[in-house]
C-alpha positions as a printed Julia matrix, in Angstrom:
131×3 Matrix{Float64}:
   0.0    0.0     0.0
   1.26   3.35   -0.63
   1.77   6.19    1.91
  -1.39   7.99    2.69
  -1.48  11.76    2.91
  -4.58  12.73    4.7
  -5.4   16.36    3.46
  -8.53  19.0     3.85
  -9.64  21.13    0.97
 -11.88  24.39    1.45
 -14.93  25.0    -0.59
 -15.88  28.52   -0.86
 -19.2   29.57   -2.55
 -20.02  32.87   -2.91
 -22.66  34.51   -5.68
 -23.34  30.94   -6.5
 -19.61  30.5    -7.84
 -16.98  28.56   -6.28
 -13.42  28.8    -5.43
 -10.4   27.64   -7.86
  -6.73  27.7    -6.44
  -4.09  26.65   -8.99
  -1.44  25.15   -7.73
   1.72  26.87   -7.96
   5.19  26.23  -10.3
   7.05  25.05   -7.01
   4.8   22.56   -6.09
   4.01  18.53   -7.65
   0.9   18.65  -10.15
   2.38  22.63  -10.52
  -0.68  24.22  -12.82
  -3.36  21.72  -11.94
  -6.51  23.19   -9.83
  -7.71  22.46   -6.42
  -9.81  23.25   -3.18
  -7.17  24.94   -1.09
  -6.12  23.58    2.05
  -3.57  21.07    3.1
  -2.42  17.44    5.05
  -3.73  17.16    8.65
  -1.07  17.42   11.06
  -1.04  14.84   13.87
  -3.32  16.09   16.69
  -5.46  17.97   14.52
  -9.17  17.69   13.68
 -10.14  18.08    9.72
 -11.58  21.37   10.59
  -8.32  22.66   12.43
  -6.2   21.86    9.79
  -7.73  23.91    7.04
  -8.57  26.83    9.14
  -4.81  26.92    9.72
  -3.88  26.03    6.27
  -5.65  28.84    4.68
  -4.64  31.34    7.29
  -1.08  30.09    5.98
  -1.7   29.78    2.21
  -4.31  32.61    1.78
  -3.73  34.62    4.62
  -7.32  35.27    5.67
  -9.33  33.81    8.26
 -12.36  31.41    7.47
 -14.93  29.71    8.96
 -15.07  25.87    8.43
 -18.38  24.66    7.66
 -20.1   21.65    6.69
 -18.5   18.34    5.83
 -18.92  17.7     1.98
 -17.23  14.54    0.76
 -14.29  12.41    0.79
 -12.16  11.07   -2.27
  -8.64   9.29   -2.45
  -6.71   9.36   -5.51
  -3.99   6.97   -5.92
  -0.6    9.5    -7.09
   2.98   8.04   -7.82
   4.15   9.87   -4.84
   1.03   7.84   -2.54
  -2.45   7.88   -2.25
  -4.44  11.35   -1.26
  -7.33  11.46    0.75
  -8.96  14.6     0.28
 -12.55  16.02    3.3
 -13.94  18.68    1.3
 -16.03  21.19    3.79
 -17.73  24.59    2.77
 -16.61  26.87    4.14
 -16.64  31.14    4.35
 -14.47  34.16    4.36
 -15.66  37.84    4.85
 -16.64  39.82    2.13
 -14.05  42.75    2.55
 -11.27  40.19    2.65
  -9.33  39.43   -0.64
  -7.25  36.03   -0.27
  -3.32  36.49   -0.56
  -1.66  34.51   -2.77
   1.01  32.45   -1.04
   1.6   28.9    -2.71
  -1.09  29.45   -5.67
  -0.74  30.78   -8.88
  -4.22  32.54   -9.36
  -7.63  31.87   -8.05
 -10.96  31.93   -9.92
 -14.47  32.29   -9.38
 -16.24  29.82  -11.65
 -19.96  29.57  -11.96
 -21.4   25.69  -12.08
 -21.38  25.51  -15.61
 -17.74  26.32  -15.41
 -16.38  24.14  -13.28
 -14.79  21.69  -16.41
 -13.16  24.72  -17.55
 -10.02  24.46  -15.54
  -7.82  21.15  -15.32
  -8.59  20.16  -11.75
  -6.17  17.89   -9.41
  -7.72  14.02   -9.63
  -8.08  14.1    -5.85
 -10.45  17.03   -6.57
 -12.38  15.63   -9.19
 -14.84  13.46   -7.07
 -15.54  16.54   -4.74
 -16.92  18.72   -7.94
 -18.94  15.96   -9.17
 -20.27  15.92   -5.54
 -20.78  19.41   -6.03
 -22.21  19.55   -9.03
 -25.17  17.54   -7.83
 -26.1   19.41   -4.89
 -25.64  23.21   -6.72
């Protein structure tokens, strides 16, 4: 079996469009898209580790919501299981780019326009069901 990174990804709605991070040139699957977020440290819940991770990759301070799904993806480098939650940011707050190359907004109807992470994929077909 191959080494199992457990990692949290946020899902932010807002105007009834959601939340694309592309990864950036520094990191593996560089240019692919994703829920931010990041692997649960030992000691944390799900819901501690992405509030931390996107103070630390966004710089802004959100509120974790509901629990959406779980997928694992099977990588070269191990296997990724990815707890998608909803989650919220205020309004007057623009997210900082730290580890991303952009962010978009895309509507539901947009959300095969971007090349998203495999881990990922599972959690927008989720998605798309209940939007």
């Amino acid at each position: 079996m191959s080494k199992l990174i457990h990692v949290t990804g946020a899902v932010f709605v807002r105007d009834d469009r959601i939340m694309a991070a592309q990864r950036g040139e520094s990191k593996s699957l560089a240019g692919y898209w994703e829920f931010p977020g990041g692997k649960i440290e030992p000691g944390e819940t799900g819901e501690e580790s992405l509030a931390r991770e996107l103070r630390e990759e966004l710089l802004i301070d959100a509120t974790v919501g509901d629990f959406i799904a779980r997928s694992e993806y099977e990588y070269s480098f191990g296997t990724v299981r990815l707890d998608a939650y909803f989650c919220t940011f205020s309004d007057d707050v623009e997210p900082q780019l730290t580890e991303h190359a952009q962010v978009r907004w895309l509507a539901a109807d947009e959300l095969d326009d971007v090349e998203w992470a495999p881990a990922d994929i599972p959690i927008i077909d989720e998605l798309k069901t209940r939007l």
